[in-house]
C-alpha positions as CSV (number, residue, x, y, z in Angstrom):
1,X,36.7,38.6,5.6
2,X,33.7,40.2,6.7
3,X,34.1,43.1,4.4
4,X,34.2,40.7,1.9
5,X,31.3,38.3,2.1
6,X,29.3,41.7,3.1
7,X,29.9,43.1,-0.7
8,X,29.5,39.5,-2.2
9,X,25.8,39.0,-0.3
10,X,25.1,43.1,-2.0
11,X,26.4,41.8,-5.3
12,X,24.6,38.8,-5.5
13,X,21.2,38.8,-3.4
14,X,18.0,40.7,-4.0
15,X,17.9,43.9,-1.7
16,X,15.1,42.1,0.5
17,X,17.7,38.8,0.8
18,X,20.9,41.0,1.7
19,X,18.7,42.9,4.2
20,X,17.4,39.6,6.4
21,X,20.7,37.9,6.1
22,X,23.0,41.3,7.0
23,X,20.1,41.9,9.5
24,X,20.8,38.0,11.0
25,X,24.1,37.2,10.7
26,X,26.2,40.8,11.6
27,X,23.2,42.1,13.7
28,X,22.3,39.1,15.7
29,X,18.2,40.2,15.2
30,X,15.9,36.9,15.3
31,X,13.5,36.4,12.2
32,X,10.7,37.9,14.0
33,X,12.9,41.3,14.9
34,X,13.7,41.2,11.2
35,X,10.1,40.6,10.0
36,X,8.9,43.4,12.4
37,X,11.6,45.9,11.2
38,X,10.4,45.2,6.9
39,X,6.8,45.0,7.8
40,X,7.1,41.4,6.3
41,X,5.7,37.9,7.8
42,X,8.7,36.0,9.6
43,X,7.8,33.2,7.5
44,X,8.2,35.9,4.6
45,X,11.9,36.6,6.4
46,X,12.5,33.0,6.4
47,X,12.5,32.3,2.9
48,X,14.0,35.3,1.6
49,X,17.0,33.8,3.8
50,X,16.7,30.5,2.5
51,X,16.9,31.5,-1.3
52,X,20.0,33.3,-0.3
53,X,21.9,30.6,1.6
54,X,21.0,28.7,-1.8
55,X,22.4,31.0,-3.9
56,X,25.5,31.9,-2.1
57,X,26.1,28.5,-1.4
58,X,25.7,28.1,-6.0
59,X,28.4,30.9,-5.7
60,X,30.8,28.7,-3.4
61,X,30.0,25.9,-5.8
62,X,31.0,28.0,-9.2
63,X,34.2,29.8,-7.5
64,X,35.4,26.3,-6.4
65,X,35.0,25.0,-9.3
66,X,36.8,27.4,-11.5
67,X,39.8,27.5,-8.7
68,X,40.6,24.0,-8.0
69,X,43.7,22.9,-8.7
């Protein structure tokens, strides 16, 4: 499961998006590790995550949609 939502967030999410969310969610770094690691602002790390939850969540949404029964 993980292989697969890890090559969904690479097909789907700007390079700077898949890096803060793999970086969070499979390397359990805080926004501030992540921010210190790009040379970015945490608040800078913050939305780059948030505009990927929103468009993976859009993703759910779609796939749903075209697989209901």
């Amino acid at each position: 499961m993980l292989k697969v939502l890890t090559k969904a967030m690479q097909g789907e999410l700007t390079k700077r998006q898949y890096d803060c969310m793999y970086a969070y969610y499979f390397e359990n770094k805080t926004q501030a590790q992540i921010a210190k690691e790009l040379g970015i602002g945490a608040p800078t790390v913050n939305k780059h995550m948030k505009k990927a939850k929103e468009h993976m969540l859009e993703m759910y949404r779609e796939y749903r949609g075209f697989h209901q029964i």
